[in-house]
C-alpha positions as CSV (number, residue, x, y, z in Angstrom):
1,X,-56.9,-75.6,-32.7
2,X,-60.4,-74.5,-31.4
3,X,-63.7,-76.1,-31.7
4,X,-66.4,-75.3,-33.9
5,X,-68.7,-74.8,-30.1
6,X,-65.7,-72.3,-29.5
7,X,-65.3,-69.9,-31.2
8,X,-36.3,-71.5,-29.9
9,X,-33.2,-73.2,-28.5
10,X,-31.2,-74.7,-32.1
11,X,-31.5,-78.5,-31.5
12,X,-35.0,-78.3,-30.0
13,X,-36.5,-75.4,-31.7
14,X,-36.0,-75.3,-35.4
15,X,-37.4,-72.3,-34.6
16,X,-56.9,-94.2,-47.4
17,X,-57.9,-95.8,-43.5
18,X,-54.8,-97.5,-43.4
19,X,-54.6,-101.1,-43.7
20,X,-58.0,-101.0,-42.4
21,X,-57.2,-102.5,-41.5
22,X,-56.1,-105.0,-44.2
23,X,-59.5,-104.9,-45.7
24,X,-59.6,-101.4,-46.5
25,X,-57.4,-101.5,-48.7
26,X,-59.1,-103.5,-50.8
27,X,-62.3,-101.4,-50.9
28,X,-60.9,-98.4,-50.9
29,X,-63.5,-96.3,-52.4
30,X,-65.7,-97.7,-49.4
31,X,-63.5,-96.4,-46.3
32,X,-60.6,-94.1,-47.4
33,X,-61.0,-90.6,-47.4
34,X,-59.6,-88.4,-50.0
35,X,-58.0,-84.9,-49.4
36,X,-57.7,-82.5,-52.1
37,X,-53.9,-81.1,-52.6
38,X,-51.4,-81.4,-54.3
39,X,-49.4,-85.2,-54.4
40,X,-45.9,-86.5,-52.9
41,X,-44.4,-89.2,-54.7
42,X,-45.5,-92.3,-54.7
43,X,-44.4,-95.5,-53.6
44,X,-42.3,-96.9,-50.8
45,X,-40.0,-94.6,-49.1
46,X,-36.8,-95.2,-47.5
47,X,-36.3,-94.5,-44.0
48,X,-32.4,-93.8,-44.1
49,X,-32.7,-92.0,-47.5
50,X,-33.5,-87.9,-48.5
51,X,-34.2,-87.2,-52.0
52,X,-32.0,-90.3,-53.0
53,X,-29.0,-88.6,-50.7
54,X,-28.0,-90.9,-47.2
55,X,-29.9,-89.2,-44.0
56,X,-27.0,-88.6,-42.0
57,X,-26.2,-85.9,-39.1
58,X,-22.6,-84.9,-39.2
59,X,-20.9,-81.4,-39.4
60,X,-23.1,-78.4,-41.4
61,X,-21.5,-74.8,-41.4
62,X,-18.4,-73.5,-42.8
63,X,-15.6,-75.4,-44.1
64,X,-12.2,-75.1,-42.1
65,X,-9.7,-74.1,-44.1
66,X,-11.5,-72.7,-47.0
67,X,-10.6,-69.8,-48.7
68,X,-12.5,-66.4,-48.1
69,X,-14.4,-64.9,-51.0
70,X,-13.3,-61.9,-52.5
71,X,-16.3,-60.7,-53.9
72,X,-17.1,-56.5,-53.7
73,X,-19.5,-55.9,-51.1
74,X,-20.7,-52.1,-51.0
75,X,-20.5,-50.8,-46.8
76,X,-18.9,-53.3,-45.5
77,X,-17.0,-53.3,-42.2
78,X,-15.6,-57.0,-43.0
79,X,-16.5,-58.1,-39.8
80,X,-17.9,-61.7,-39.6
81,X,-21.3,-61.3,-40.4
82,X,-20.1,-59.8,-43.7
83,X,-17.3,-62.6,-44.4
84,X,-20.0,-65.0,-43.7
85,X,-22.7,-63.2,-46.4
86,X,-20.2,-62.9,-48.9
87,X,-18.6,-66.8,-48.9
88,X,-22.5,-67.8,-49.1
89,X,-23.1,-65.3,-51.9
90,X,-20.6,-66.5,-53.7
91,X,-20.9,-70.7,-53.1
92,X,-24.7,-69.9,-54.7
93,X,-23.8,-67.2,-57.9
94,X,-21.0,-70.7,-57.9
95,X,-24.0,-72.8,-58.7
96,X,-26.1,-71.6,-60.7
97,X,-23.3,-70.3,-63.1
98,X,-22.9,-74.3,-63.0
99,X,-26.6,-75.1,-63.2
100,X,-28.2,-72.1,-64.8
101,X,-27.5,-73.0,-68.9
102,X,-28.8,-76.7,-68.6
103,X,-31.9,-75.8,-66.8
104,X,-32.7,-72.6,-68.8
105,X,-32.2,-73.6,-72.4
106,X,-28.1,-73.0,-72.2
107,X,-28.4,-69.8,-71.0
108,X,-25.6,-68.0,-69.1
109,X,-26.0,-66.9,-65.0
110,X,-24.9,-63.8,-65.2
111,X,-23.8,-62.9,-61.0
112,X,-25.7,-59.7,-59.2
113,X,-24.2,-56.4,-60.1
114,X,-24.1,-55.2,-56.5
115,X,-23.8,-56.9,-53.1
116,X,-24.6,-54.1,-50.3
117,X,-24.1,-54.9,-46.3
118,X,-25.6,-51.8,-44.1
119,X,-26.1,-51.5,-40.5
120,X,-30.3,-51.2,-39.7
121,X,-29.3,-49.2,-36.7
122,X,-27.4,-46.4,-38.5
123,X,-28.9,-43.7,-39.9
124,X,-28.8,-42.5,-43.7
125,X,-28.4,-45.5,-45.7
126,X,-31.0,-46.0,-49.0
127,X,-31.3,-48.6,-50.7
128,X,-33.8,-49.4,-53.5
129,X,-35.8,-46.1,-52.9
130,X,-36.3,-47.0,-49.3
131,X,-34.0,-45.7,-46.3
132,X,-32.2,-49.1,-44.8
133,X,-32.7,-47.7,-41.0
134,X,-34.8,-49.9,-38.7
135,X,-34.4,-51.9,-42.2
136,X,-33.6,-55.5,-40.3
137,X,-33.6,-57.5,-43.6
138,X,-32.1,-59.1,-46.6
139,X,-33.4,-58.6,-49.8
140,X,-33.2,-58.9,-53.7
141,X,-33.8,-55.4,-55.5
142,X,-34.6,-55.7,-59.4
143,X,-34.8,-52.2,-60.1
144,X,-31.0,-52.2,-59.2
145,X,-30.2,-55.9,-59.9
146,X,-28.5,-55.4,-56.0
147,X,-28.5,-58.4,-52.9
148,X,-28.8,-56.5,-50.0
149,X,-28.2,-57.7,-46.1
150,X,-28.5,-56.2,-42.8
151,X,-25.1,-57.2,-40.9
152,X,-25.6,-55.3,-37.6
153,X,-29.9,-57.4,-36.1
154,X,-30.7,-59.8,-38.8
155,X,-27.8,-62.0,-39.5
156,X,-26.3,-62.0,-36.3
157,X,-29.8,-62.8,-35.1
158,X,-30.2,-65.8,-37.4
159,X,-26.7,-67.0,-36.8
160,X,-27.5,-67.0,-32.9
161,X,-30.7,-68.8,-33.3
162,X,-30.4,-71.7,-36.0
163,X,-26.4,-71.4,-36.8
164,X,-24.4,-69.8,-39.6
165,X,-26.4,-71.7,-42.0
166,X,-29.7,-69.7,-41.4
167,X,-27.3,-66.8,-43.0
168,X,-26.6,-68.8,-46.3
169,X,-30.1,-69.9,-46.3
170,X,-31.7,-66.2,-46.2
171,X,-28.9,-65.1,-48.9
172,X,-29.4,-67.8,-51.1
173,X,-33.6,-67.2,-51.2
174,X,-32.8,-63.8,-52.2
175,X,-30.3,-65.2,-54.9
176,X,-33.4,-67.2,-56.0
177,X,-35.3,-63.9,-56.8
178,X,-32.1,-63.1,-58.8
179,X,-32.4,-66.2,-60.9
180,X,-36.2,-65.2,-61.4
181,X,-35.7,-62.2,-62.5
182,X,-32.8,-63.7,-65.4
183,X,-34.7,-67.5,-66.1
184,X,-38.2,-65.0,-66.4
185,X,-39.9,-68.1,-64.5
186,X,-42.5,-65.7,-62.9
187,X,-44.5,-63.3,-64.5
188,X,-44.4,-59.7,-63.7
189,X,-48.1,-59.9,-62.2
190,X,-47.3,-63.4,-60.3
191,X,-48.5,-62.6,-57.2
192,X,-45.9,-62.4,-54.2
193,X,-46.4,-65.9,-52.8
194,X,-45.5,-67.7,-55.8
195,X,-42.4,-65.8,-56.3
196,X,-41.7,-66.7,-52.6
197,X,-42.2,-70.4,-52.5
198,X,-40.4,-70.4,-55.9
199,X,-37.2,-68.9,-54.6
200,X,-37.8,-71.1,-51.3
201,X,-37.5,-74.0,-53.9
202,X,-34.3,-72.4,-55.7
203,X,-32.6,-72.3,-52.0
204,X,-33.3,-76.0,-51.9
205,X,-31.8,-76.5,-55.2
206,X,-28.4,-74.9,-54.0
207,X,-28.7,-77.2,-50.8
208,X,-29.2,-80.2,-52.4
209,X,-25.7,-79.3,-54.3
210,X,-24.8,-78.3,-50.8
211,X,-25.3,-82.0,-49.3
212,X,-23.5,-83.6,-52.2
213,X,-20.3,-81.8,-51.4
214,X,-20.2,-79.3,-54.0
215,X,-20.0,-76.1,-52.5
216,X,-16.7,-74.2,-51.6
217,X,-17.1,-72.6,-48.5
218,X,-20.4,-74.8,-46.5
219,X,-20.9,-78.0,-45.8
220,X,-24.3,-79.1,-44.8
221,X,-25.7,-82.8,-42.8
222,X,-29.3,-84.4,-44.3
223,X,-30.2,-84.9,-40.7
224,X,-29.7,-81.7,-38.2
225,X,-28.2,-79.7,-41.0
226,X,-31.4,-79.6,-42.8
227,X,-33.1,-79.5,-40.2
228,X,-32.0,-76.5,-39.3
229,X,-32.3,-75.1,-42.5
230,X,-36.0,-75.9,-42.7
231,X,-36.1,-74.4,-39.7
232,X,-35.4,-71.2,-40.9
233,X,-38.2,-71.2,-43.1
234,X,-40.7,-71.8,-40.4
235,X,-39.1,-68.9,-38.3
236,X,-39.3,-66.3,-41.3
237,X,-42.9,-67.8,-42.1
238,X,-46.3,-65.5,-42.7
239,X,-48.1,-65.1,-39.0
240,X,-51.7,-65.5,-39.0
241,X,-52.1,-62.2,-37.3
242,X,-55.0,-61.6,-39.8
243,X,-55.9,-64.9,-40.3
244,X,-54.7,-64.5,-44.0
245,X,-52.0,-66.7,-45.7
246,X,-53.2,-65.4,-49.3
247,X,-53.0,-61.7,-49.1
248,X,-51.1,-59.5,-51.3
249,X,-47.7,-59.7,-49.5
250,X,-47.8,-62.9,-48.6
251,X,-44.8,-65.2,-48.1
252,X,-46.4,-68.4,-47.3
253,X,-47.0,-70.4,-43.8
254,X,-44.3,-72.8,-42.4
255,X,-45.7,-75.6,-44.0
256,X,-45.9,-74.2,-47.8
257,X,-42.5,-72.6,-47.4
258,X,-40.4,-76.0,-46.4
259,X,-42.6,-77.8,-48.8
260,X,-41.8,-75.7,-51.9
261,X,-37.9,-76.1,-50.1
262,X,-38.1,-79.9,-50.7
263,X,-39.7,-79.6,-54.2
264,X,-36.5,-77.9,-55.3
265,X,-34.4,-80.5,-53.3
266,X,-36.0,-83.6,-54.8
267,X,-36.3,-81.9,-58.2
268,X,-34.2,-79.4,-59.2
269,X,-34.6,-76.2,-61.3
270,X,-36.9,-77.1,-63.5
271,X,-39.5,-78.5,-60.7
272,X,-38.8,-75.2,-59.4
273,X,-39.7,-73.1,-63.0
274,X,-43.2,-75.5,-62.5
275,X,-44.1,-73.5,-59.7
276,X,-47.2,-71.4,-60.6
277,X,-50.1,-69.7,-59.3
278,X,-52.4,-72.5,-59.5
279,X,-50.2,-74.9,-58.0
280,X,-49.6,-72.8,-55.0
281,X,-52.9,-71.5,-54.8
282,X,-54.4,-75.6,-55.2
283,X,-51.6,-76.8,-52.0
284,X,-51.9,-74.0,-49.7
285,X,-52.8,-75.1,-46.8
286,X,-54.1,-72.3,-44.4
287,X,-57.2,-70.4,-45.0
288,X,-59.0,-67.8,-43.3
289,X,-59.8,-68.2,-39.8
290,X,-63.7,-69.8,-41.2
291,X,-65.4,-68.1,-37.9
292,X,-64.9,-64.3,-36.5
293,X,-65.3,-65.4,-32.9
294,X,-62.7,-68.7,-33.5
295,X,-60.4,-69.3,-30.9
296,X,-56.4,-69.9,-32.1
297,X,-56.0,-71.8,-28.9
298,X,-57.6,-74.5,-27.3
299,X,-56.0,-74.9,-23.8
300,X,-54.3,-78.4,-22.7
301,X,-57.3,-79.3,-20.4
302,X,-59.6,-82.4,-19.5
303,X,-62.4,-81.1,-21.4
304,X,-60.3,-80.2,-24.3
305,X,-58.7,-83.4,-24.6
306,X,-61.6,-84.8,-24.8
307,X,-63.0,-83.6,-27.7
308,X,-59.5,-84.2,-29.1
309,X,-60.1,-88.1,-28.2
310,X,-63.7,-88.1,-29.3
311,X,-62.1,-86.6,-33.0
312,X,-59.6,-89.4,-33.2
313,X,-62.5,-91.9,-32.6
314,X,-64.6,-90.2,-35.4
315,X,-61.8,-90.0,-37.5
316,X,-60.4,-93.4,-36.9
317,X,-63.8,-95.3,-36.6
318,X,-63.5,-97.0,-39.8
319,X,-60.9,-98.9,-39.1
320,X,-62.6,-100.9,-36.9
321,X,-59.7,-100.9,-34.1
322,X,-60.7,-100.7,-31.0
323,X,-60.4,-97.3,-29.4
324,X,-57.4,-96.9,-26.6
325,X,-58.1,-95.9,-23.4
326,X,-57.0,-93.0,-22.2
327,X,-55.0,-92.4,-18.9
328,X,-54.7,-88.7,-17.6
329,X,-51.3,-90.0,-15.5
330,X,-48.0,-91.7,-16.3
331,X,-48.2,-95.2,-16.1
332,X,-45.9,-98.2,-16.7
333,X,-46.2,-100.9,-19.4
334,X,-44.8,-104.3,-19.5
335,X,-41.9,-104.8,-21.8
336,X,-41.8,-101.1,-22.8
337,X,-39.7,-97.9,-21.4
338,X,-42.6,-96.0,-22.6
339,X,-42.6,-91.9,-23.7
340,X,-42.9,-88.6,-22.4
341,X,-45.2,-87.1,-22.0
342,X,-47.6,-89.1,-24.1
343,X,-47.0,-93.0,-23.7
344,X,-49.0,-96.3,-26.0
345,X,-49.0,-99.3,-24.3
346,X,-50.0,-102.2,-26.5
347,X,-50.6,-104.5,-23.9
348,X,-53.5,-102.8,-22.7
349,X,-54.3,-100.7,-25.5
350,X,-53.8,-97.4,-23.0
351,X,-52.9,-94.1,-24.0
352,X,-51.5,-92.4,-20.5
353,X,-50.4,-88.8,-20.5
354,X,-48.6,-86.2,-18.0
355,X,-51.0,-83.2,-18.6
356,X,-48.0,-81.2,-17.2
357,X,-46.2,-81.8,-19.8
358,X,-48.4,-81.6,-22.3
359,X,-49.6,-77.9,-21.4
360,X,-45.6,-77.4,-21.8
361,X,-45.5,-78.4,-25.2
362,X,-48.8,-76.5,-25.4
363,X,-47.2,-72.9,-24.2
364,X,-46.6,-70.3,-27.4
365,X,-42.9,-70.6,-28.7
366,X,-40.5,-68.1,-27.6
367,X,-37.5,-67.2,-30.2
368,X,-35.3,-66.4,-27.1
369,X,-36.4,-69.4,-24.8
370,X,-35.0,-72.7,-25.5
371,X,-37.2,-74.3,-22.8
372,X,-40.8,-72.6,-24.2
373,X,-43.4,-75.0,-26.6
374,X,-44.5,-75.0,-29.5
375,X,-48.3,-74.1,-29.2
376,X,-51.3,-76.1,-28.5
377,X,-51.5,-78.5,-31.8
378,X,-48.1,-80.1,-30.8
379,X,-49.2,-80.7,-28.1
380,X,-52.2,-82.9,-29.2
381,X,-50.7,-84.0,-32.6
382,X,-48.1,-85.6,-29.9
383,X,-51.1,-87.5,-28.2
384,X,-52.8,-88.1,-31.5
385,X,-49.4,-89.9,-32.6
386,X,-50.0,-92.2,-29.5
387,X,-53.2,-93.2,-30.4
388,X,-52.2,-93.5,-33.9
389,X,-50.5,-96.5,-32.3
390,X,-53.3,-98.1,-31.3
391,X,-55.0,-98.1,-34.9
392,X,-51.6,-99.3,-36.4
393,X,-51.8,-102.2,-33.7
394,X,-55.0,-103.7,-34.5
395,X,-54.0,-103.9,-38.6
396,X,-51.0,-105.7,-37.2
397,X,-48.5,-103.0,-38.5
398,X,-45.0,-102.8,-36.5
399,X,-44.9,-100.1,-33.8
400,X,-40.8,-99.8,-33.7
401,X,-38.3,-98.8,-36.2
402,X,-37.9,-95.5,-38.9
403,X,-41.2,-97.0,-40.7
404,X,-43.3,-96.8,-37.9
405,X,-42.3,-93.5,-36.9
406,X,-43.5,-91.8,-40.4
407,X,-46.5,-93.7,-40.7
408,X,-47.3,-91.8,-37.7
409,X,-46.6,-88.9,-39.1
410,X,-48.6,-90.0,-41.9
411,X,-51.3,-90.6,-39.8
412,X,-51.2,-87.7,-37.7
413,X,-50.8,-85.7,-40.9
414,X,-54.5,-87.4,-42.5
415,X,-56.0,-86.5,-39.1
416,X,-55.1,-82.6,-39.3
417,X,-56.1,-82.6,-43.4
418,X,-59.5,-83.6,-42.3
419,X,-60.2,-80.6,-39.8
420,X,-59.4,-78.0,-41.9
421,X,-62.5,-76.4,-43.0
422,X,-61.8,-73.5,-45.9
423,X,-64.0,-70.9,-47.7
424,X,-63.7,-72.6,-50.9
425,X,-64.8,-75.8,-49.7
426,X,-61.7,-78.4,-50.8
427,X,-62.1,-80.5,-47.7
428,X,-64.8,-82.0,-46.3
429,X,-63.9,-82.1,-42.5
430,X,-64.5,-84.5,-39.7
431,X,-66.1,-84.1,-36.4
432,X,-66.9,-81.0,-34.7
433,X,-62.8,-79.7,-33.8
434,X,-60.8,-77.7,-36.8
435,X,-57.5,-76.4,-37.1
436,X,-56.7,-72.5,-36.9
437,X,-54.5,-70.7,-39.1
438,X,-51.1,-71.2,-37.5
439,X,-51.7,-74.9,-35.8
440,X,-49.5,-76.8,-39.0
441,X,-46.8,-74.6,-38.9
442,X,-46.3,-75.5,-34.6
443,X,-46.3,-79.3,-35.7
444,X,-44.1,-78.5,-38.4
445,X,-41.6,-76.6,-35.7
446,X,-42.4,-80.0,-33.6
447,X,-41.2,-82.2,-36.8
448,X,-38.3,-80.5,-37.1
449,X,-37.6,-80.6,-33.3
450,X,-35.2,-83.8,-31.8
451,X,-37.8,-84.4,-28.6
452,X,-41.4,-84.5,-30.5
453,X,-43.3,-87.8,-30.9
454,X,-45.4,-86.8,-33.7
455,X,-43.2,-89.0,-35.9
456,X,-42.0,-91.1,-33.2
457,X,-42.1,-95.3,-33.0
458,X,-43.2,-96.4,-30.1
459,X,-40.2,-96.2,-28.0
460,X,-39.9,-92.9,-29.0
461,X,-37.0,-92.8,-31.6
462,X,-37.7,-90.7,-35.0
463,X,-35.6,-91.2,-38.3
464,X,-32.5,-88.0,-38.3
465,X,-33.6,-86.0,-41.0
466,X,-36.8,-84.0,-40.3
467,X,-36.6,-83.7,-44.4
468,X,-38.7,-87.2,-44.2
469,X,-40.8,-86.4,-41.2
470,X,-42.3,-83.6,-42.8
471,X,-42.6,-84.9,-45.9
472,X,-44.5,-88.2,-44.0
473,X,-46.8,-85.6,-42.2
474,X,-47.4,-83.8,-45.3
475,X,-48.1,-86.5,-47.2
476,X,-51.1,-87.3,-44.8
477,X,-52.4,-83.9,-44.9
478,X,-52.8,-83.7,-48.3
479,X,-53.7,-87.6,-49.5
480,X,-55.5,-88.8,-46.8
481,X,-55.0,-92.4,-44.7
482,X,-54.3,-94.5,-48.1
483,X,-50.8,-93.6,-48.2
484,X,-49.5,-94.7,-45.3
485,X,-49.4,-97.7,-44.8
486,X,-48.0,-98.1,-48.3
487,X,-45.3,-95.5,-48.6
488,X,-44.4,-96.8,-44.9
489,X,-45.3,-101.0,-44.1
């Protein structure tokens, strides 16, 4: 985050003015405020539900007692990595052999002609034109119609970070360039980030066969399996090193990536095929940084989190709710356990915070450190969630339970949409703080988190699947305040 004046552990990590209260909504035109993007879907949503599937956690991984694949995989040692890589590759090609002729006009899948497993630290190896040394990757190569994995940094890298399904959800992206190349549902001049997102969405077509039981070898939970999963995506994400999500190369932020996952989850193929330019160009939601001096960070401080508070009150103002006030200590409220480190107290309509632990949330992520944060706009999406509270209070809304939790997230998710400020001038923003390339993609790792309060009640307790919490945050970002109240009472 930065003002316009100024210039992961598994479980933890992953690596319309509301009711407005009550009157708003009925002069909507008057107070709501409209954000350019593309829509969710409407209507109510259902707190124990994901894409119409139960949220649940339970076991995700491999299946005991299923049989290994036998498929040919070029270099192998058949070590685990490799028996791993091979049973995903062939639950997916199982799929979409399944899938592929009723969603592309009964035509046949016909499986990759080569699977290939090197070593990036050996020496010698070419693959696709390019020598696979210091190659730590998995990839999809068209020229040679080949699936390609690196079994001695990446996968055993993945698997230690997120869990063995972070290898089938790699392999099965660069199956979806596969079933690009044979559905032709990109163009050869589509640029790179569409025929990213679009296999992102074909990896959460398989998953969503995944969930239902289907697959032979996995076996994957709504709640922390997909949550891991998404995580995935936000750890293989585009940086904003040079402050460019739309360049030539680009994969897509965090955000984009696990939103184009749930597309194909909720919708299938054919949403999938849908995927164009224009879409993804229209959703995106990071631009370049908008000032060459702009900070990334803005430091958990006093004078920072106050022009954090004084955004809220711009942003919030017509509600007409009174604004909380805010403690800088821990304090105790009556009738209420209260939450770290950011606690609402309706009582007295007081927002107290530990600054310590905010400025923990606030420290960059580390992949290796399952104690580091997750970078400074956690940090004060998790305050602005508290004083989301307070706004939800005075329209009489509940403050406990799965609904209140995502219309948080709904609400924290309108505030962000309204301080992005782009070169192309979509959004109109609020208030003198903005958002810097990068700052979604931390609340998005927070989302997907078990110990973040950005879609938390009041007590602190968040729905299981992170599927729904992003999906609440996102559709705030891109629709504004008028959704949640309604897609959440």
């Amino acid at each position: 985050m930065a003002a316009v004046s100024a210039g992961t552990g598994r479980s933890r990590r992953i690596v319309g003015v509301l009711l407005a209260l009550i009157s708003c909504v009925a002069l909507l035109g008057g107070c709501s405020r409209v954000i350019s993007g593309t829509p969710t879907t409407a209507g109510r949503a259902a707190t124990d539900d994901v894409a119409g599937l139960p949220a649940s956690n339970g076991p995700s991984g491999p299946k005991s007692g299923a049989q290994p694949s036998t498929l040919p995989v070029e270099g192998t040692d058949n070590g685990e990595m490799d028996r791993l890589a091979r049973d995903a590759v062939a639950d997916v090609q199982s799929y979409w052999r399944q899938r592929f002729p009723e969603s592309f006009d009964g035509k046949e899948f016909e499986p990759v002609k080569k699977l290939v497993s090197y070593d990036s630290g050996a020496p010698g190896g070419n693959l696709c034109g390019k020598s696979t040394q210091g190659a730590e990757n998995a990839f999809y190569c068209a020229q040679e119609d080949t699936v390609a994995w690196d079994r001695a940094q990446l996968l055993p890298q993945l698997r230690a970070s997120f869990g063995p399904m972070a290898v089938v959800t790699v392999l099965a992206h660069e199956m979806g360039h596969a079933v690009q190349a044979r559905a032709g549902t990109a163009p050869p001049d589509a640029p790179a980030i569409v025929l990213e997102q679009q296999a992102d969405c074909f990896t959460g077509t398989f998953f969503r066969h995944v969930a239902e039981g289907g697959a032979e070898h996995f076996q994957v939970s709504t709640g922390d399996g997909l949550n891991e999963v998404m995580g995935v995506l936000n750890y293989i994400r585009d940086t904003p090193a040079d402050g460019d999500f739309t360049g030539t190369g680009a994969h897509g932020s965090a955000f984009d990536r696990v939103t184009a996952f749930q597309d194909g989850f909720s919708g299938g193929p054919q949403r999938c095929a849908e995927l164009d330019a224009a879409e993804v160009k229209q959703r995106t939601t990071q631009f370049r940084f908008w000032k060459d001096d702009q900070e990334q960070d803005l430091p958990v401080d006093q004078r920072n989190l106050t022009q954090v508070r004084d955004s809220l009150r711009e942003v919030f103002r017509d509600t007409g709710a009174q604004p909380p006030q805010i403690v800088g200590e821990p304090r105790s409220c009556p009738g209420m356990r209260g939450t770290r480190p950011v606690s609402y107290c309706p009582a007295t309509n007081t927002v107290s915070l530990s600054m310590d632990g905010l400025q923990k949330i606030a420290n960059p992520p580390a992949k290796d450190d399952p104690n580091s944060g997750y970078g400074d706009f956690a940090a004060y999406a998790q305050f602005a969630s508290r004083y989301a509270l307070s706004v939800q209070r005075a329209a009489g809304l509940p403050l406990e339970g799965g609904n209140a939790g995502l219309r948080t997230a709904c609400m924290v998710g309108s505030w962000s949409g309204l301080l992005v400020e782009d070169p192309i001038g979509q959004r109109n923003p609020v208030g003198k703080l903005r958002i810097a390339p990068g700052d979604v993609d931390e609340g998005v790792a927070a989302l997907l988190g078990d110990d973040s309060l950005i879609a938390a009640g009041i007590n602190g307790e968040q729905v299981p699947a992170g599927f729904a919490r992003v999906e609440a945050f996102r559709t705030g970002f891109q629709q504004g305040f008028a959704p949640c109240s309604t897609r959440y009472p």
